[in-house]
Structures are given as C-alpha cells and as structure tokens.
DOKOLGU-211526 format. One record per atom (N, C-alpha, C): residue in one letter; atom name; x negated, y negated, z. Coordinates in nm, 2 decimals. Atoms other than C-alpha are relative to their C-alpha. Layout:
N
MIZA, a, CA, X, Y, Z
...
END
This chain:
81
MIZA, x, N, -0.13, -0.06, -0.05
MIZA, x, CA, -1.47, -0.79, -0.19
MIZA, x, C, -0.04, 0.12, 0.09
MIZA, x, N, 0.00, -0.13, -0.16
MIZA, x, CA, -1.46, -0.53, 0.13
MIZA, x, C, 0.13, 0.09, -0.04
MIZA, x, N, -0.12, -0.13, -0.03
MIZA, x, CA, -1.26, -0.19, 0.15
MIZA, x, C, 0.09, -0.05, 0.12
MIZA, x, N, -0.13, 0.05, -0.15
MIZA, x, CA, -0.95, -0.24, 0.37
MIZA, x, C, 0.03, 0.17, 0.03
MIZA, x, N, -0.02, -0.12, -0.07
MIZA, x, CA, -0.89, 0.07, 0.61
MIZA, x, C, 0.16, -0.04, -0.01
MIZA, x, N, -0.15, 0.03, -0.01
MIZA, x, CA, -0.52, 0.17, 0.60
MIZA, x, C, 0.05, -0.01, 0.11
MIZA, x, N, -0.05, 0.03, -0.15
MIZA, x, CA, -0.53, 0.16, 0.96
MIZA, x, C, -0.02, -0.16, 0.07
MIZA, x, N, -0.01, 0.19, 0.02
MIZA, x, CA, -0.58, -0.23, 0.91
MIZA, x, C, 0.09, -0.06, -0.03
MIZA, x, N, -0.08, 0.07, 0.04
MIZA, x, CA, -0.38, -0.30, 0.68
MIZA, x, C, 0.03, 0.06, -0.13
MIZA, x, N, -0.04, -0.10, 0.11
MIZA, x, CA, -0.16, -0.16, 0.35
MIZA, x, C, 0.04, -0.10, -0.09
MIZA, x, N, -0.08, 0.11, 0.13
MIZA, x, CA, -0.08, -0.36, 0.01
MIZA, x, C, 0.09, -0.06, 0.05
MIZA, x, N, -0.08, 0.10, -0.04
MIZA, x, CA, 0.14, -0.65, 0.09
MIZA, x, C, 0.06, 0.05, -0.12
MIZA, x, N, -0.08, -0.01, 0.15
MIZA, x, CA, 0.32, -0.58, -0.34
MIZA, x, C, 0.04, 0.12, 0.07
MIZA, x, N, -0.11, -0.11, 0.05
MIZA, x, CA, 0.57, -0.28, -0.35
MIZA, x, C, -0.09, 0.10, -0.14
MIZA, x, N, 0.04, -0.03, 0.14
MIZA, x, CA, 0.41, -0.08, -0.60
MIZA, x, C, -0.15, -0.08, -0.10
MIZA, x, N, 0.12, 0.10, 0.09
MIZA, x, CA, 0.10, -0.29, -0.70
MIZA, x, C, -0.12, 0.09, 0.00
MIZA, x, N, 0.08, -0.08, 0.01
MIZA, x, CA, -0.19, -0.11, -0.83
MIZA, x, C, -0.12, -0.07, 0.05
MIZA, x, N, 0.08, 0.00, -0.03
MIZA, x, CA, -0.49, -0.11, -0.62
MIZA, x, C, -0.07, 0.07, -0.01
MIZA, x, N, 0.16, -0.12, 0.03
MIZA, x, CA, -0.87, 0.06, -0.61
MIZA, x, C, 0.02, 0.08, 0.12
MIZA, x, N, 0.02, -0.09, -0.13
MIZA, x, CA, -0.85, 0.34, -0.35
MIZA, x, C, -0.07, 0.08, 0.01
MIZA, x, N, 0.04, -0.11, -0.04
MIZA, x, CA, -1.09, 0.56, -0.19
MIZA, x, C, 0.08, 0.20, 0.01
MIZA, x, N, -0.08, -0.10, 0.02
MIZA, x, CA, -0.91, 0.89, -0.25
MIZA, x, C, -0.10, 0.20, -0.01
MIZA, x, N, 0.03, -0.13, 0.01
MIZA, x, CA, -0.99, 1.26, -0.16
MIZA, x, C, 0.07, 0.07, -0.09
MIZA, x, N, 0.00, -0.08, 0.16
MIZA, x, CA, -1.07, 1.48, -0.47
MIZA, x, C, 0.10, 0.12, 0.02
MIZA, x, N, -0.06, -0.10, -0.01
MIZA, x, CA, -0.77, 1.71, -0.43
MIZA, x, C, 0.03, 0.12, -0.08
MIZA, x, N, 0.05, -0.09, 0.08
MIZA, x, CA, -0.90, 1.93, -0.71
MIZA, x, C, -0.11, 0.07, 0.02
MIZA, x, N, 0.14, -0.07, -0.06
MIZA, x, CA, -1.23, 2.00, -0.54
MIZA, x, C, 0.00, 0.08, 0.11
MIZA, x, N, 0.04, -0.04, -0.09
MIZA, x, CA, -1.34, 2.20, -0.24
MIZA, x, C, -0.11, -0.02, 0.09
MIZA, x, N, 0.13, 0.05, -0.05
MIZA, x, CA, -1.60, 2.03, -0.16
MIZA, x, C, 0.05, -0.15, 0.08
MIZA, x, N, -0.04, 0.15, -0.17
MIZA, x, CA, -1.42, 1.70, 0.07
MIZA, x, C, -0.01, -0.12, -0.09
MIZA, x, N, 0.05, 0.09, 0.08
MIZA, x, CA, -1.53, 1.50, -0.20
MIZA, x, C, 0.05, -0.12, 0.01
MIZA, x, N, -0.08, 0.11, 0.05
MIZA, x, CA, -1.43, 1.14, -0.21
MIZA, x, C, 0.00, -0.09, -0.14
MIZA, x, N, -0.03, 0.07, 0.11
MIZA, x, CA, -1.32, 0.94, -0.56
MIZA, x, C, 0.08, -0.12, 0.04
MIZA, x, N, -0.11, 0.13, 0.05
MIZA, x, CA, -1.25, 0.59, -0.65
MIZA, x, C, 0.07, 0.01, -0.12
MIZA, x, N, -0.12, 0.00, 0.10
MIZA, x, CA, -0.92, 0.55, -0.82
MIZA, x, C, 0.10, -0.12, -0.01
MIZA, x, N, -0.08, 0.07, -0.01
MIZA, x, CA, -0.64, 0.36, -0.92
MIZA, x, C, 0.12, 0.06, 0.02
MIZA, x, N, -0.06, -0.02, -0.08
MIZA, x, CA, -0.35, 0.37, -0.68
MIZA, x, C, 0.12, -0.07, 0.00
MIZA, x, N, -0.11, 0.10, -0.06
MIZA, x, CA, -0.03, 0.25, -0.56
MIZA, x, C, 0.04, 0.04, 0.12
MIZA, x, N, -0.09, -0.02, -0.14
MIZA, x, CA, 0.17, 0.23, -0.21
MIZA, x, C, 0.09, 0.00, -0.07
MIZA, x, N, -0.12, 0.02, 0.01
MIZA, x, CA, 0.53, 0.31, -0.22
MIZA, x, C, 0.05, 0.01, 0.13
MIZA, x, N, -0.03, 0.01, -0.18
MIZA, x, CA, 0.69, 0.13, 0.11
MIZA, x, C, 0.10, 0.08, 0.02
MIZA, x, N, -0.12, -0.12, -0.06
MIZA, x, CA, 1.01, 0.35, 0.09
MIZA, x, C, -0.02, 0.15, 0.04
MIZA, x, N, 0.01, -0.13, 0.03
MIZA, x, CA, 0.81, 0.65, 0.07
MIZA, x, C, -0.12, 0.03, 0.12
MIZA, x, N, 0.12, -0.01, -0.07
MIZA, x, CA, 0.49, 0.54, 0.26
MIZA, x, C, -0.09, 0.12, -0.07
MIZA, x, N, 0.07, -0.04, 0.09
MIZA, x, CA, 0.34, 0.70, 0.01
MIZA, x, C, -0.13, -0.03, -0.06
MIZA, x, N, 0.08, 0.05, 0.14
MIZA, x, CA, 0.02, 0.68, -0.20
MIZA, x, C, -0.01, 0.10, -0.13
MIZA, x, N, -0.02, -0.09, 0.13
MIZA, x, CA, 0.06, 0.77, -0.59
MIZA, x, C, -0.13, -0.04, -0.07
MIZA, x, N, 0.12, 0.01, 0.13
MIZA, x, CA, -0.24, 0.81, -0.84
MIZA, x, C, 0.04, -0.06, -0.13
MIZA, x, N, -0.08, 0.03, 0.13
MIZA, x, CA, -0.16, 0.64, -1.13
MIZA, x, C, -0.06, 0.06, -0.15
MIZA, x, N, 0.03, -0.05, 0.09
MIZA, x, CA, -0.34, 0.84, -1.42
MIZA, x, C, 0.15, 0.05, -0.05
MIZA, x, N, -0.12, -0.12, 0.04
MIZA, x, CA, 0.02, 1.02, -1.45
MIZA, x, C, 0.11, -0.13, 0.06
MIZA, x, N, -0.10, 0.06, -0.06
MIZA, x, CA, 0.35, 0.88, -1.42
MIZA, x, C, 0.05, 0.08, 0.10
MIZA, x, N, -0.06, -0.09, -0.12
MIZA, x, CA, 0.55, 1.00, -1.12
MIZA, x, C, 0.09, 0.07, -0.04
MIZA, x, N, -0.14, -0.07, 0.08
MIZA, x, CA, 0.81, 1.26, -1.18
MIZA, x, C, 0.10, 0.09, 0.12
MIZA, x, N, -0.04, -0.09, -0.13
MIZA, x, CA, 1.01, 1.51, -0.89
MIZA, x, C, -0.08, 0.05, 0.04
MIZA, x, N, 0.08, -0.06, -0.08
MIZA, x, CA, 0.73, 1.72, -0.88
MIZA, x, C, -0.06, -0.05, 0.07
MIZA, x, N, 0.03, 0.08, -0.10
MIZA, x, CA, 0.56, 1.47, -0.73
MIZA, x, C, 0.01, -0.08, 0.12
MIZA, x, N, -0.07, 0.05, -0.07
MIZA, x, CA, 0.80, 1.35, -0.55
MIZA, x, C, -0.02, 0.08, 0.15
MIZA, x, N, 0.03, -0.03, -0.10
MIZA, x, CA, 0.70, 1.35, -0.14
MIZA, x, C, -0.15, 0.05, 0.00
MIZA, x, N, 0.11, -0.03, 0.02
MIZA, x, CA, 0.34, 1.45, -0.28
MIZA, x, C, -0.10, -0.14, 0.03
MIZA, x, N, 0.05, 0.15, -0.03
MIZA, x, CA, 0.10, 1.16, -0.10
MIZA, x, C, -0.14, 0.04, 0.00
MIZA, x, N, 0.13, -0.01, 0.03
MIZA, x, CA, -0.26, 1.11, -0.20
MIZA, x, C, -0.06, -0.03, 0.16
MIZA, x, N, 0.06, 0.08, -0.10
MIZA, x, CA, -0.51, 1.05, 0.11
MIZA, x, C, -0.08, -0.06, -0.09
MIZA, x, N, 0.11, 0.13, 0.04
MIZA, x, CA, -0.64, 0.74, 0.08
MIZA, x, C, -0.02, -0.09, 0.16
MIZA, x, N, 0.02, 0.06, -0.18
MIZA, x, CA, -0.83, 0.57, 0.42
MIZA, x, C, -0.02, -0.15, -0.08
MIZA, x, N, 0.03, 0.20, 0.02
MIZA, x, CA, -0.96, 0.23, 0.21
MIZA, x, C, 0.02, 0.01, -0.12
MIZA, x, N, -0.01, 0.07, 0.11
MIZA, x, CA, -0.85, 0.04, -0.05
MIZA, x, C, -0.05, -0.15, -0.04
MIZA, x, N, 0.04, 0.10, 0.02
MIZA, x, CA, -0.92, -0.26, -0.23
MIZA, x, C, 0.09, -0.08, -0.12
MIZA, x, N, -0.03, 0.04, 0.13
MIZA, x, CA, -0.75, -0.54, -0.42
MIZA, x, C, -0.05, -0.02, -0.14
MIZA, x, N, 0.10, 0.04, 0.11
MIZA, x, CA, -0.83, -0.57, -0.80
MIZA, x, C, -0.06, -0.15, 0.01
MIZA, x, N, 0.08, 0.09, 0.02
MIZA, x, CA, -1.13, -0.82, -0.88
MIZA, x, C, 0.10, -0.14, -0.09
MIZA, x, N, -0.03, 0.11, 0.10
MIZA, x, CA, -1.05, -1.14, -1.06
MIZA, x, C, -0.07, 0.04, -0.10
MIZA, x, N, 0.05, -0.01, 0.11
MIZA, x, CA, -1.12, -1.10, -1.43
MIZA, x, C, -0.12, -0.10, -0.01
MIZA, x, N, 0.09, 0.09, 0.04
MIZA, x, CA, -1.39, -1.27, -1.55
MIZA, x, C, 0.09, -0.11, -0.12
MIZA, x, N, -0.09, 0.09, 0.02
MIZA, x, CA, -1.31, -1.63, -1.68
MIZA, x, C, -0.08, -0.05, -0.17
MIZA, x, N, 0.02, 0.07, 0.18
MIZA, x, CA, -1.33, -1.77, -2.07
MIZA, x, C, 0.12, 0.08, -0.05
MIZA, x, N, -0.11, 0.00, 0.08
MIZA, x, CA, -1.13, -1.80, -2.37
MIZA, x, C, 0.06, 0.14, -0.03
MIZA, x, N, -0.04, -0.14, 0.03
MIZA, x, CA, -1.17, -1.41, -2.42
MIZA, x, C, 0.09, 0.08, 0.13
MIZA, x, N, -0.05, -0.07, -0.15
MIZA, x, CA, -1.03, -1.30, -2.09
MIZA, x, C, 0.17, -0.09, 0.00
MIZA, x, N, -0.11, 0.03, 0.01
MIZA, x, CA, -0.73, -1.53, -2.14
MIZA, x, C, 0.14, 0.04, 0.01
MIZA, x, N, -0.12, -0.10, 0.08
MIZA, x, CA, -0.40, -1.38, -2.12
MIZA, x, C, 0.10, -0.09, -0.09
END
C-alpha cells in the first residue's frame, strides 16, 4: 500500500477512518506522526480520532499531506468477524 498526497486525492467515505501522516501539534520540533484520522467533507476538515470531537474542536483541522487506507486484516477463522 502507498501514501496518497491530499493534493491527489482525499477519502472517497464521509467520515471513514484512515492512517495519516500528521504534524505533532504538541511538539516544536516539525515532527511528523502516524495516526488515525478522519476527513469531514462538510468541514474539509481532518479530525484525530484518539478523542471524540466536541465544539472545542470544532473548525480545529489537523495537517495531514498523506494518508493511507486501512490494510486488509489478515485472513482465518480468528480474524473472522
């Protein structure tokens, strides 16, 4: 699987959680982190998903340049849903 630049192209789902490239907006160092992410098309937004969303966050947009859809699980009985 390949990173997708958002200047490529952005989640086709409303809300579907993807892997994002994401600047550490806790650090001062530029730092980049992989995270799990959502787009929101009304908002053009990206939200972090460790937290639910709430007002405060509201208009608060993560940078993210590349993302990625999640992998396929691995396949057997255990993995089953």
């Amino acid at each position: 699987m390949k990173w997708i630049s958002v200047k490529d192209r952005l989640p086709e789902v409303h809300g579907e959680p993807v892997i994002g490239c994401v600047e550490d907006r806790y650090s001062l160092t530029g730092l980049v982190t992989v995270s799990m992410v959502c787009y929101k098309f009304g908002s053009g937004a990206w939200y972090d998903l460790c937290g639910e969303e709430s007002e405060e966050s509201e208009g608060y947009s993560l940078e993210v340049e590349y993302w990625m859809p999640w992998p396929e699980p691995p396949r057997g009985k255990r993995y089953e849903r």
